[in-house]
N, C-alpha and C positions, 0 to 999 in steps of 0.2 A: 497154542493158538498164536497165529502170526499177529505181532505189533503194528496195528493199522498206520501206526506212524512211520515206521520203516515202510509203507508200501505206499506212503502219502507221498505227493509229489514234494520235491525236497523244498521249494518256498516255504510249504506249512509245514516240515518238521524243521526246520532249521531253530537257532536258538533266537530271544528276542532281541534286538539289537537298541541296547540302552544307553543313551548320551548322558555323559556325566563330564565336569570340569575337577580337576583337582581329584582328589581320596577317594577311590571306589568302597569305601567303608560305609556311608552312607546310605547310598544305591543299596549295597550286600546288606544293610541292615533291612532295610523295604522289602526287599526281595526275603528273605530269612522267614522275616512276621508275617507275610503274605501266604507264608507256606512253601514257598517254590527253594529249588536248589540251585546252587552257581552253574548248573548245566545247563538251565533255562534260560539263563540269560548269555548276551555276549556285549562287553561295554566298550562302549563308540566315544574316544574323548572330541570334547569339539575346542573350539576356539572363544575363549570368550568376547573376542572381537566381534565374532561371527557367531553369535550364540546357537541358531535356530538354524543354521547349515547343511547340517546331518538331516534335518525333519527335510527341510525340504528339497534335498538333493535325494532324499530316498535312502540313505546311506543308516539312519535309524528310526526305528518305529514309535520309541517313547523318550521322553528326555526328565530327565531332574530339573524344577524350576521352583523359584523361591519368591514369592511374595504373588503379586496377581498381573497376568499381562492384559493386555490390551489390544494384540496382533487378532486380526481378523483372522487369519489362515487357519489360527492354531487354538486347539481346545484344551479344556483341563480338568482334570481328576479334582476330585474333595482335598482338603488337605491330609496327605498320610505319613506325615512327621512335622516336627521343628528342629531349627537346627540352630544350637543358642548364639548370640553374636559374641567376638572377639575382637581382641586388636592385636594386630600382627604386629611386630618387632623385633628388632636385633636384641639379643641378649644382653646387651652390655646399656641398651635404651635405660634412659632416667625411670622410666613405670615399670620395667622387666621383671621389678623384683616383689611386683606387687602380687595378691592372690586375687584382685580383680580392681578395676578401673571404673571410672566414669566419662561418656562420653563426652564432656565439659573439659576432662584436663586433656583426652586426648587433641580435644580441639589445638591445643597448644600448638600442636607440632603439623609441617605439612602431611597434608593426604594424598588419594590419587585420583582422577579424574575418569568421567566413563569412557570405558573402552571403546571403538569402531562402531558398528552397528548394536552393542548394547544397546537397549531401550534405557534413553535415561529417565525416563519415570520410574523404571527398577532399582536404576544404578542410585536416584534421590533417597531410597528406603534404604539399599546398603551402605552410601557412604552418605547421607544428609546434607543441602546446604549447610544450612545452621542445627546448631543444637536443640532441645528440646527450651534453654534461656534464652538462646536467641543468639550467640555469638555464632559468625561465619568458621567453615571448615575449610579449611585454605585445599581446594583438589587440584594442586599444580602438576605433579607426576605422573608420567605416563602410565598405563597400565594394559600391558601386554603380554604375558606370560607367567606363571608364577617364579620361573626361574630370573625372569625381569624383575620382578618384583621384589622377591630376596636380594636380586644385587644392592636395587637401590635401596631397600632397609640397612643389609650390611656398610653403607658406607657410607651412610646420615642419618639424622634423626626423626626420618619419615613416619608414618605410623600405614597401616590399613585396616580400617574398619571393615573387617570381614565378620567368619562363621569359625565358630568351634570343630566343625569337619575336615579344613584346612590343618588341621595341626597334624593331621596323617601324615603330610605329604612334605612336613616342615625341614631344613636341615637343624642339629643340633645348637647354634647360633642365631636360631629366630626363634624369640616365644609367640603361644598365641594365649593371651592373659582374657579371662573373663569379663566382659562388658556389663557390667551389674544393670545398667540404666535402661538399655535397649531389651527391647522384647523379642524372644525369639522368632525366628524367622520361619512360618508357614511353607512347607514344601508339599509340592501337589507332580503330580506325572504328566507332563502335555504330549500332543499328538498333532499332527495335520488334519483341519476339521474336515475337509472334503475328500480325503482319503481314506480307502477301506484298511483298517485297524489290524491289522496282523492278529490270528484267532488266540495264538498266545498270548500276544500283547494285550489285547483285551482281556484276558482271564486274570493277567497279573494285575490292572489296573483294579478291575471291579474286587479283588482277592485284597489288597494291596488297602483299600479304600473301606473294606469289610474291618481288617484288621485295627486300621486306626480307631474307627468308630467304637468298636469291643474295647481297646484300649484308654476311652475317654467315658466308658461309664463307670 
């Protein structure tokens, strides 16, 4: 029997194209518990400057997004992971040698500021004004690249209050130490609200969203 898919017009057989920043481990974990295979998908890194780029230049169908937006354009899935927080640092950093931290002593040290068009109402969840006591988080460091961002760890005593996913993508000179304090961080699938949903992409979200739920009874 011929594969309706081979004789579909190649838009609908093609694979889904899913934006992710940093460690495609993540994404491959979603997609895995979903059911679906690495064939299914095809991953679109974006810009964290430019988060939502790819959605809407058309270039990706779904993207990886962590805490809750607020963008009119863009819709969102249930939450179908967490992703625990960390704090990035040079190895040789005064906390490096810790087996997890408090967002209070990170406070010490500068942080980084939100990126371009990041939404800082997201960027206030990942790197916090102040602490949960109340002392200020110094965000003076630019934040553009992760490869930017390792320089400036490597050659001060910066920190970044990021995600445990991050440590994928680390060189062996930056730890990513566990943040005890901070609660993990809600990940949900987003999409452009007024655009028709690629039939795949739909299947992996509702699959995707199936999965978490089965995994939180």
């Amino acid at each position: 029997m011929t594969d309706p898919l081979l004789t579909a017009a190649p838009e609908a057989a093609r694979p889904v194209r899913f934006g992710i920043h940093g460690a495609p481990h993540l994404a491959t974990g979603i997609v895995t518990a979903a059911g679906h295979g690495p064939e299914d998908v095809e991953f679109v890194p974006y810009d964290v400057a430019e988060p939502f780029r790819p959605l809407r230049e058309r270039t990706a169908d779904i993207m990886i997004v962590k805490y809750t937006l607020r963008e009119p354009d863009i819709a969102l899935s249930r939450p179908v992971a967490h992703d625990g927080r960390a704090l990035i640092i040079a190895a040789d950093h005064p906390l490096a040698a810790r087996n997890a931290v408090s967002v209070e002593e990170a406070a010490r040290y500068d942080a980084f500021g939100c990126p371009g068009d990041f939404p800082p109402y997201v960027w206030d969840k990942v790197v916090p004004p102040r602490t949960p006591a109340g002392t200020p988080i110094r965000r003076v460091h630019p934040m553009t690249t992760v490869k930017g961002m390792v320089e400036i760890l490597s050659k001060t005593r910066a920190v970044h209050l990021s995600f445990q996913s991050l440590e994928a993508v680390l060189p062996p000179y930056i730890r990513a130490v566990p943040v005890h304090d901070l609660p993990p961080a809600p990940v949900t699938l987003a999409w452009l609200r007024d655009a028709e949903l690629h039939p795949k992409a739909a299947a992996l979200v509702a699959d995707a969203e199936r999965s978490a739920e089965r995994s939180t009874r």
